[in-house]
Each structure stands twice: as structure tokens, then as C-alpha cells.
C-alpha positions in Angstrom: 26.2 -53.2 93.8 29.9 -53.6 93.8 31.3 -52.0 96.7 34.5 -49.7 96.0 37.5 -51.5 97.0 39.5 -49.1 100.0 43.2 -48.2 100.0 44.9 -49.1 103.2 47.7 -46.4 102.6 45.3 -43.6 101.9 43.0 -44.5 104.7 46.1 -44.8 107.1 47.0 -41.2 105.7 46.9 -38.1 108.5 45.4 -35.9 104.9 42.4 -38.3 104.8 41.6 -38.6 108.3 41.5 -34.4 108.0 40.1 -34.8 104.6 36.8 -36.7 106.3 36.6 -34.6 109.6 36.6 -31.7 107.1 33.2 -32.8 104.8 32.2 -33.9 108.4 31.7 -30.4 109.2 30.2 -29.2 106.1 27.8 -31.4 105.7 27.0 -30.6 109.6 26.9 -26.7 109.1 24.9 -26.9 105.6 22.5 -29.2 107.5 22.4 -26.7 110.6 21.9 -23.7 107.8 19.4 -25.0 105.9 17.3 -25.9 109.3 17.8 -22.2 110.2 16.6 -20.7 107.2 13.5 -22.7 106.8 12.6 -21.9 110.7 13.1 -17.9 109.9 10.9 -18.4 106.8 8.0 -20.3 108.9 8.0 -17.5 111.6 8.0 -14.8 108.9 5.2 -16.8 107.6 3.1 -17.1 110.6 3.7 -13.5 111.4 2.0 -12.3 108.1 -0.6 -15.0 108.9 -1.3 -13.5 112.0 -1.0 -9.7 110.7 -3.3 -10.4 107.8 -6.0 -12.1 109.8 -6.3 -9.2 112.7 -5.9 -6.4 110.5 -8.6 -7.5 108.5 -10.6 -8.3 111.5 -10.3 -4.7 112.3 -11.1 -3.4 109.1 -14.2 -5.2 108.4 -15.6 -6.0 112.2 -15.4 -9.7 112.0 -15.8 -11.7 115.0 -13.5 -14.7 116.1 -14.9 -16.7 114.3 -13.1 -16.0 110.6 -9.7 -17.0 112.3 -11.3 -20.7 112.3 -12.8 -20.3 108.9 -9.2 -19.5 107.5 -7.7 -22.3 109.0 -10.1 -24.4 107.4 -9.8 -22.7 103.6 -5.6 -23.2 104.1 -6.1 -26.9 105.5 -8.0 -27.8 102.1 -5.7 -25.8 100.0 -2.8 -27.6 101.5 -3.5 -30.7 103.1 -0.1 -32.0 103.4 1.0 -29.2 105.5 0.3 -29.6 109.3 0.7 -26.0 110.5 -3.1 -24.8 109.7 -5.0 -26.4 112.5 -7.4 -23.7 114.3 -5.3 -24.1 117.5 -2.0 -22.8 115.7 -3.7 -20.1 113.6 -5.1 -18.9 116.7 -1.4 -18.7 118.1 -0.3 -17.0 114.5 -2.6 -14.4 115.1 -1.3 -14.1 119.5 2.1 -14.4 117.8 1.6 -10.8 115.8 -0.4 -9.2 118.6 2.2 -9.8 121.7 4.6 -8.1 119.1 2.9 -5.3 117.3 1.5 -3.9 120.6 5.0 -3.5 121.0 5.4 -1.7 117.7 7.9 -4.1 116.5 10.1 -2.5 114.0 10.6 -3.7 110.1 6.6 -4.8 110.3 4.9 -4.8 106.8 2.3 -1.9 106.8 -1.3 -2.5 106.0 -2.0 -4.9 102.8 1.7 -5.7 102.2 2.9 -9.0 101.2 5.5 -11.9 102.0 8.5 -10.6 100.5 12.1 -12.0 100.6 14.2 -12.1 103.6 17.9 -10.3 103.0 21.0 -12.6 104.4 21.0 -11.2 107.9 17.9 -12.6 108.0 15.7 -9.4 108.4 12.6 -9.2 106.7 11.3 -7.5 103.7 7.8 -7.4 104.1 6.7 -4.6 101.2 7.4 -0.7 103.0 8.5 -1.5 106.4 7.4 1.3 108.9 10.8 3.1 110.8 12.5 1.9 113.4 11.7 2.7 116.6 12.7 0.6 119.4 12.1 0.7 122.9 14.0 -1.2 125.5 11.4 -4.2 125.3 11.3 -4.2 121.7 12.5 -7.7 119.7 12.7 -6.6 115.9 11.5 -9.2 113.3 15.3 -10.5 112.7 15.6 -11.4 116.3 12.1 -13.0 115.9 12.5 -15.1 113.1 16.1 -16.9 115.2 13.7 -18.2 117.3 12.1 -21.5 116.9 8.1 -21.4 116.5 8.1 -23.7 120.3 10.0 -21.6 122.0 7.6 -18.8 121.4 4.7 -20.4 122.0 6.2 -21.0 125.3 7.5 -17.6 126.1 3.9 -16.0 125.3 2.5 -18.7 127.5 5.1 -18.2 130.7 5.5 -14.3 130.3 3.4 -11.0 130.7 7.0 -8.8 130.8 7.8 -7.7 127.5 11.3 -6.8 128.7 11.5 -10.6 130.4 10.3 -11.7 127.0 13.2 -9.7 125.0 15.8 -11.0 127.2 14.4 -14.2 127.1 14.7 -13.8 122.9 18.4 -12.7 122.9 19.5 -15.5 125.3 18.3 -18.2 123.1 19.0 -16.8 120.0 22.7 -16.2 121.2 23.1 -19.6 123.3 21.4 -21.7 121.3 18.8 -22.6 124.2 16.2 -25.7 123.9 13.2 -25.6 124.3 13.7 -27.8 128.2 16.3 -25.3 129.0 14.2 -21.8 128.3 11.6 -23.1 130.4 14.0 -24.1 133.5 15.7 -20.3 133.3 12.4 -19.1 133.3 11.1 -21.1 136.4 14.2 -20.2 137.8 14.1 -16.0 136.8 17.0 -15.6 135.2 15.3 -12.0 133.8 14.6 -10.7 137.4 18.1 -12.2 138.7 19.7 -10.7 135.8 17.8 -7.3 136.2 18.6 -6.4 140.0 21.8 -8.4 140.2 24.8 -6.6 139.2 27.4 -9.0 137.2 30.8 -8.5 137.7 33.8 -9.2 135.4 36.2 -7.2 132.7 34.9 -9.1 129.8 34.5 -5.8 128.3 38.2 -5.3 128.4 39.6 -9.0 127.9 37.8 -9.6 124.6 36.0 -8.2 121.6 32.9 -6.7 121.7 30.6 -9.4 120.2 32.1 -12.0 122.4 32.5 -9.9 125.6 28.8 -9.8 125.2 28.0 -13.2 125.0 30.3 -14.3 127.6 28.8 -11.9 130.2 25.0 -13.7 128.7 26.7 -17.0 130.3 27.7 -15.5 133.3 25.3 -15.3 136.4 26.0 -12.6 139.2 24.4 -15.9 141.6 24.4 -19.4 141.0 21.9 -21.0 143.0 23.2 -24.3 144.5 20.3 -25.3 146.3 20.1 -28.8 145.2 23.2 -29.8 147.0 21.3 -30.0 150.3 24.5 -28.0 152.1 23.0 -26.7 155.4 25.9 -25.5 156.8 29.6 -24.3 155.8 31.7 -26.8 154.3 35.3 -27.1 153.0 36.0 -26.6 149.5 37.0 -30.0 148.5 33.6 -31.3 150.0 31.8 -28.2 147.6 33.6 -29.8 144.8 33.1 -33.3 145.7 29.1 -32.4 146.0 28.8 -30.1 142.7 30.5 -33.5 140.9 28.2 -35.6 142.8 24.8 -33.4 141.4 26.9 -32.6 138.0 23.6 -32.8 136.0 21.9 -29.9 138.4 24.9 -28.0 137.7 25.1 -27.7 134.3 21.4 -27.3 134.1 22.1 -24.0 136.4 25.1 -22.9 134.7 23.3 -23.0 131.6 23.0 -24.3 127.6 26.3 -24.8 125.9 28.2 -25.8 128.9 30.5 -29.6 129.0 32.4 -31.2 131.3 36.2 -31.1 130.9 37.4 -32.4 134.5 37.7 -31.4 138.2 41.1 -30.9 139.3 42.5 -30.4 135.9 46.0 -30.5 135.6 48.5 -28.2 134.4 52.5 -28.5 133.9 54.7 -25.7 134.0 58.5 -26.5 134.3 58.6 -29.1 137.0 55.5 -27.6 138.7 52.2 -28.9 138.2 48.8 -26.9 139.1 45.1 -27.8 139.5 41.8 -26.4 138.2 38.7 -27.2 140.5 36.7 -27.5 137.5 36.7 -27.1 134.3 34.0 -26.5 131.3 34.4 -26.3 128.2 31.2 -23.5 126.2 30.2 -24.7 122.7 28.9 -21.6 121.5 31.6 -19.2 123.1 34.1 -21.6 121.9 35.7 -21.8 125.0 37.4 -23.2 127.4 35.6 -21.9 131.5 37.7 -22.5 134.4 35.8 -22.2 137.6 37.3 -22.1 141.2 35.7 -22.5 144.6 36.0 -20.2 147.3 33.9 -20.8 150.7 35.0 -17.6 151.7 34.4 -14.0 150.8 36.8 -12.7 147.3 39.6 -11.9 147.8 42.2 -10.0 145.4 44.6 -12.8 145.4 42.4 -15.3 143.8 42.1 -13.2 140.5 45.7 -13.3 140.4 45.8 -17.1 140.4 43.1 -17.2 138.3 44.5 -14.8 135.6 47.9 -17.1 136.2 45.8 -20.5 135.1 44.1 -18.8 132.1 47.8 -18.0 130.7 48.5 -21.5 131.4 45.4 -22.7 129.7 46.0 -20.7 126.6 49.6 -21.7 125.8 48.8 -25.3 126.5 45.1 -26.2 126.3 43.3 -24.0 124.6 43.2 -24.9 120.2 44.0 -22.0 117.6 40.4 -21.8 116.2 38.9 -21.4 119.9 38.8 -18.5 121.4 40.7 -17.2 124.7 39.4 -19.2 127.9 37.3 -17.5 130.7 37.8 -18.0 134.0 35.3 -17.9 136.9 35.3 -17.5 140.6 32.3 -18.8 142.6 32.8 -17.6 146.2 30.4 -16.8 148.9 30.5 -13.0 148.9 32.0 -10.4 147.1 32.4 -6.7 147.4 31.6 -5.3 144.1 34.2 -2.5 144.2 37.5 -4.6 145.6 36.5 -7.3 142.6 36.3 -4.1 140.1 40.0 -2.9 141.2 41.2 -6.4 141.2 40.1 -7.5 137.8 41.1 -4.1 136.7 45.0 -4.9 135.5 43.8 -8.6 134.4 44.6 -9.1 130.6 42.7 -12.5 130.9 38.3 -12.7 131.0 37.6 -13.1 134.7 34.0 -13.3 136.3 33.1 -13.3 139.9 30.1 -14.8 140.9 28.6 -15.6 144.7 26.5 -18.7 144.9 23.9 -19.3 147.5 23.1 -22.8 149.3 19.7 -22.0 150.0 16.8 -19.7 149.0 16.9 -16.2 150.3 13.7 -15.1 152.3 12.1 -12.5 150.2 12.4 -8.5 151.5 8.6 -8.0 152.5 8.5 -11.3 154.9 11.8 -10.6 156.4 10.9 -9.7 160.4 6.8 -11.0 159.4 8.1 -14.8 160.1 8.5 -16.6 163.5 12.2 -17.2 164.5 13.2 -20.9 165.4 12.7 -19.6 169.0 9.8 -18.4 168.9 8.6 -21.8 166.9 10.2 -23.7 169.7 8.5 -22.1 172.2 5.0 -22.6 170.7 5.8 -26.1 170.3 6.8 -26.7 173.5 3.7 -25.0 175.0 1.8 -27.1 172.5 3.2 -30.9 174.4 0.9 -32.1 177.2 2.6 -31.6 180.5 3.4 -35.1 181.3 5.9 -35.0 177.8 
């Protein structure tokens, strides 16, 4: 095959370079599209699968054993696809039960049948029964955004059906692996996120849809643990650590996040300005500046922050992308002088604490031995002669 002979003034040409990035990026977002449609139409699937096989266990009285039976008859039918073992049909049919004890809304009613799914990606499955959420209800739209792992995982790790719902929207708005679900759920980012008030003006800085997702990325805690800090430290030597243990961090910050820099410079006039650190969120399209505090918040530090997120907009920050978030990590906050501070800020700010080692849980607090009193068993532990 000849191969097609190239044009050195074309290929040189600033047009062509765009031309190229351009099909880049379609071919990339038809490929990323045609992946999400056929994982909404496989849970869709295995939601009927697993409808059809209870509800006609209930009808007729059958015993487990038909759910075995069926994957048998579908394995014959059609042998080339690998879905129908016994083990997964058994999870279709968990799949539709975790859910329609919940009365999932948008279910097909009783002897309905695959229909077509609308472009939002909801369901049409025959008469669909009204709508009536509760607060730990997922409806089959959010459902089907889910890959089929990531639910087998989420039945398998949680009994809350509100931890399970938040556990949903997170990855179906952050684009969560499968890896990265499990670590937020070892971690419990539900109860964290349930008793731990967040604090920001997100819902004044930005629209609606993306105020919500940027307050999904932000924790009211990050848990810094795994720098092995026992005792207070300056802020360069925070910094130097979190770069040390970057790979803990961004598994703590959470999906989506990349590393710009630490210490990230900015000009303005003859002045130049630094960033601690600075992230940069694929799915909030983003730019994150964090700073360090070792101290408690103070009012001041929103101001600088709101400052370098001007900064960042005018000479960073790319048309398409939207405006950049900034983040202060301190050591404690009062909830009420961050809420007047943030207040007049046109910019996104959050204000997070972060905590260098686990907290003693409420009920054992006072039930423990103090290093003292551990002391002084030990000592009257020694022989005499020690």
C-alpha cells in the first residue's frame, strides 16, 4: 500500500495542528459516549433480569433454584455473551431487590417489557409507577450512570441506603473508579459528609449545577494521617511532606484531581506571588488552589485567597474552563467568622480543617488510660532492681 505522501507546509500550519487536536477530541468523546450508552443499556438490562425473575418467583412460589435454571436457558441461547453465569444472575436479581425495597421510581410494573431509554437516559420500561422519592431513593437514570462493578461493590460494602445514594451521585458526578469508591468508602466519606458541616460560598460564586459539584469535591476534613506528623509543624515543612506523600494526597482529595505545582507563581506588575499548591479538577474543569494554614482561619486569608483566584483567572485559567476554586486547609475554623468572611467574596472559596491523626471516637473518650496512668502501670510492672 502506497503511503500518502505529507505536505511539510500544511503539517507546519497552526490550522492543522488545531485541525488534528480537534478530531482528537471527537473521536475521544464519541468513544466515551458510545461506552456510556451501552453500560446504561446493560444495567437497564440486568434490572429487568432481576425484576422478571423475583416477581415471578413470587407469583408462582418457586424456590431458588429457577434463578440457576434461567441462567442456564440464557447461557445456551447466547453463548457468546459472558454475563449469564449463575453467580451474576444471582446478583441481577440482589441488583433489583436492594432497589425496589426502596420503591425506586420509573420501575416497569408487573409483566412489562424492555423498552427504549429517552436521551437523558431514563428508562422506559412499559407504564412506569409515580414518582415517589424518599431521601435514600436512586431513580433508575441515576442507576443506569453507574457501572455494573461499582454496584456490585456498593451492595457488597453497604447496608445504608442513604450511604449507598450518596455513594451513587458521587461517582456518577466525579467519574469515580472502581479503586477510588472503595477507598472513600473505607475511609466514610458518607458519615464524614453527613455530621460534618462544609463550609464555602460556592452557592454564590457559581452556577447552580457547578456549585453543586464543587461542594461534592470539597471535604469539611481532610485526613492527613499518613504523613506521620506527631506534633506541630511549620507550613513549609506541611508542604514539603504533603509533596513528599503526593500520591496519599490525591487519593484523599479525591477522583479528578492533577497536580499543577507547589509554589506556583504569579506576576502582577513587578510583583510576583506564590500558590502553596495547586490542582487542577478534570471534571469541574478547573483550576484548585489550596493554601496551608497551621493555624486556626482567619479572615485575612480569604482575602488573599480571593486576591490569587483574580490572578488566576486573568492569567491562568483558559476560556473554555470554568472559574478556579480556591481552598484553605487550616487547623480549625469557626464556622460562623468563615461564613462572614467568605460572605463579600465574588470568587469560590472553601475552608476545610485537616487532622494529623485519628480522632478518639465520643463513647471511649474518658473509658481509656492516660499516658500517665499507662506509665505508672508500667513502671509498677519493672522488677525492683530496673
Amino acid at each position: 500500500m502506497k503511503t500518502p505522501e505529507s505536505d511539510p507546509a500544511v503539517a507546519s500550519a497552526p490550522e492543522y495542528s488545531r485541525l488534528v487536536e480537534d478530531l482528537k477530541v471527537l473521536i475521544v468523546s464519541a468513544r466515551v459516549s458510545a461506552a456510556t450508552a451501552v453500560n446504561r443499556a446493560a444495567i437497564l438490562l440486568y434490572w429487568e433480569i432481576g425484576r422478571a425473575i423475583t416477581e415471578r418467583q413470587r407469583a408462582h412460589g418457586w424456590g431458588d433454584s429457577v434463578v440457576e435454571m434461567v441462567a442456564a436457558e440464557l447461557r445456551r441461547s447466547f453463548p457468546a455473551t459472558r454475563s449469564f453465569s449463575a453467580d451474576n444472575v444471582w446478583r441481577m436479581r440482589q441488583f433489583y431487590l436492594t432497589y425496589a425495597d426502596a420503591e425506586v421510581p420509573g420501575r416497569a410494573v408487573p409483566g412489562s417489557t424492555l423498552g427504549a431509554i429517552d436521551g437523558s437516559g431514563a428508562a422506559i420500561l412499559g407504564h412506569a409507577v409515580p414518582e415517589t422519592k424518599t431521601a435514600s431513593t436512586p431513580d433508575l437514570a441515576l442507576l443506569s450512570r453507574v457501572p455494573w462493578g461499582h454496584h456490585l461493590l456498593l451492595i457488597k460494602k453497604t447496608d445504608d441506603p442513604a450511604a449507598r445514594l450518596y455513594y451513587l451521585r458521587a461517582t456518577a458526578r466525579l467519574g469515580w473508579s472502581r479503586n477510588v469508591l472503595l477507598n472513600q468508602i473505607k475511609a466514610g466519606a458518607y458519615e464524614r459528609a453527613r455530621v460534618e458541616k462544609k463550609t464555602h460560598n460556592f452557592d454564590l460564586a457559581l452556577p447552580e449545577h457547578l456549585s453543586e459539584q464543587a461542594e461534592e469535591m470539597l471535604k469539611s476534613a481532610y485526613n492527613l494521617e499518613f504523613l506521620g506528623l506527631r506534633q506541630a509543624v511549620q507550613e513549609r515543612e506541611l508542604e514539603d511532606r504533603l509533596i513528599q506523600r503526593l500520591r496519599d494526597f490525591l487519593l484523599e482529595l479525591g477522583y479528578g484531581f492533577c497536580f499543577v505545582g507547589r509554589q506556583y507563581r504569579l506576576v502582577l506588575g513587578e510583583k510576583e506571588y506564590f500558590i502553596d499548591l495547586l490542582f487542577y479538577h478534570r471534571f469541574l474543569r478547573a483550576l484548585v488552589a489550596f493554601e496551608l494554614k497551621v493555624g486556626p482561619f482567619e479572615p485575612e486569608h480569604a482575602g488573599k485567597m480571593d486576591f490569587y483566584l483574580n490572578l488566576l483567572n486573568d492569567t491562568e485559567r483558559p476560556p473554555e474552563d470554568n472559574p478556579s476554586i480556591g481552598i484553605i486547609l487550616c487547623a480549625e475554623k469557626d464556622d460562623v467568622e468563615v461564613e462572614y468572611a467568605l460572605r463579600s467574596k465574588a470568587n469560590p472559596i472553601g475552608v476545610a480543617t485537616y487532622e494529623l491523626h485519628s480522632r478518639l471516637p465520643g463513647e471511649l473518650k474518658g473509658r481509656l488510660p492516660s499516658a500517665e496512668q499507662l506509665a505508672a502501670v508500667v513502671r509498677a510492672a519493672l522488677p525492683a532492681e530496673l
